[in-house]
C-alpha positions as CSV (number, residue, x, y, z in Angstrom):
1,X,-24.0,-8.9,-2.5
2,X,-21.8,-8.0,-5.5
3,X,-18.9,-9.4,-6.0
4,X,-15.9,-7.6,-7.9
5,X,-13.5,-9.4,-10.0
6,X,-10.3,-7.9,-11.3
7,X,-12.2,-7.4,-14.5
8,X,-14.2,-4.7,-12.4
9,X,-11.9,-1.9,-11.9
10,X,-13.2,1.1,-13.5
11,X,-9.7,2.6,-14.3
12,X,-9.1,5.1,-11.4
13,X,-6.6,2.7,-9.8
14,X,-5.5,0.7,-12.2
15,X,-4.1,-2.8,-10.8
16,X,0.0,-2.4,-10.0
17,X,0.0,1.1,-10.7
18,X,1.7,3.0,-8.0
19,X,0.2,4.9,-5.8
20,X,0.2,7.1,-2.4
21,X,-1.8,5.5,0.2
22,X,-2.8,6.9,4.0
23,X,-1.2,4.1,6.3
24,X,0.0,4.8,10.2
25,X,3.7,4.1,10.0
26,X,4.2,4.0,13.8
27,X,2.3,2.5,16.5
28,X,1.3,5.9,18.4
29,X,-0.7,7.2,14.8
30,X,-3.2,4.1,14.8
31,X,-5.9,5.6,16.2
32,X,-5.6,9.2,14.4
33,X,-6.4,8.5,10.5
34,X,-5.3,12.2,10.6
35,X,-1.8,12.0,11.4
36,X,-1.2,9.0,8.8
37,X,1.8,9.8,6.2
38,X,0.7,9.2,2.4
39,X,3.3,6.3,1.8
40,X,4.3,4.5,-1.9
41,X,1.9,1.5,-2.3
42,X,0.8,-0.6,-5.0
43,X,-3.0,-0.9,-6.4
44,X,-3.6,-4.9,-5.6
45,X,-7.4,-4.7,-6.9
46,X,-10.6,-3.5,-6.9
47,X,-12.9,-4.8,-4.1
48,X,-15.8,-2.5,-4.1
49,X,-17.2,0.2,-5.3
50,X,-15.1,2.5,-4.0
51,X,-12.6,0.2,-2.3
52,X,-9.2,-1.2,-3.4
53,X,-6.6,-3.2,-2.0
54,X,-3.3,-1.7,-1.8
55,X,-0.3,-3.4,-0.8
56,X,2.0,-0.6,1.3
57,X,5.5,-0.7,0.1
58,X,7.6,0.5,3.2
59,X,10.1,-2.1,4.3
60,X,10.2,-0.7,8.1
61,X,6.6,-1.8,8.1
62,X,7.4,-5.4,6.4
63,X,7.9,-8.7,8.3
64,X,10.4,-11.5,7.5
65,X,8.9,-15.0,5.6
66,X,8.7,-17.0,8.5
67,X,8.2,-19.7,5.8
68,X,11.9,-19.0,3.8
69,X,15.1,-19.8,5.0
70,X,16.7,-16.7,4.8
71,X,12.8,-14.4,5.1
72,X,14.4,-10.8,6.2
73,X,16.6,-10.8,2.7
74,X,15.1,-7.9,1.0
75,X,13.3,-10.1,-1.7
76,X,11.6,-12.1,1.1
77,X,10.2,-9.4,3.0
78,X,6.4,-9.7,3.7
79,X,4.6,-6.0,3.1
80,X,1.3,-5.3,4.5
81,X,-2.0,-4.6,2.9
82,X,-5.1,-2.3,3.4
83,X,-8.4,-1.7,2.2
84,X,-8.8,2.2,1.3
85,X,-11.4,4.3,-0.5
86,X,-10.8,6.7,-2.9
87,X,-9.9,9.4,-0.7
88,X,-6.9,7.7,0.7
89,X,-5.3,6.9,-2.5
90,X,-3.5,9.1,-5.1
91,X,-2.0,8.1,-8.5
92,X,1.7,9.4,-8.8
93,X,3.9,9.4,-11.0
94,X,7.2,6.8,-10.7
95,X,9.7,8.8,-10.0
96,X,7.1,10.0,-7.0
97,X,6.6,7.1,-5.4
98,X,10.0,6.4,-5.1
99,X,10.8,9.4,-3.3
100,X,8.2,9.0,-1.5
101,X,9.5,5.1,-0.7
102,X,13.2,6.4,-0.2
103,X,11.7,9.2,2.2
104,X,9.8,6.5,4.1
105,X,13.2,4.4,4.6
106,X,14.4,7.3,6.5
107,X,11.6,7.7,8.8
């Protein structure tokens, strides 16, 4: 088994660069990769060789901190995560992805 350290990524996704990312933002869309919305994420890592962890940044698909005191302030929100290929990522620009985000919040 190979194992892929941040060290590994070979520059498509660059760790924290933003990104698009194919994610189901409602309940009825799970089960049709289809009908998923590209939504603003973040590149976490590299976990493969054509796999990287992406953290979606939507906050109508975060949960509150159960572990902070006042966990659905804004700063405390938890967002999800998902392993995606190639494929299901795009590199965008900034001012992109947060159109994209801002777009998403209205959804």
């Amino acid at each position: 088994m190979i194992e892929y350290l941040p060290d590994d990524n070979d520059g498509r996704f660059p760790e924290d660069a933003p990104v698009l990312v194919r994610y189901p933002l409602r309940d009825d869309q799970n089960d049709d990769r289809d009908s998923w919305p590209w939504l603003p994420g973040t590149v976490l890592a590299r976990c493969g060789p054509d796999e990287w962890q992406v953290v979606v940044e939507v906050p109508a698909l975060a949960i509150p901190d159960p572990s902070m005191p006042n966990g659905d302030a804004p700063e405390n929100l938890l967002y999800r995560a998902c392993f995606r290929d190639a494929t299901e990522i795009r590199t965008v620009s900034m001012q992109v992805w947060e159109r994209a985000r801002n777009e998403a919040k209205q959804s």
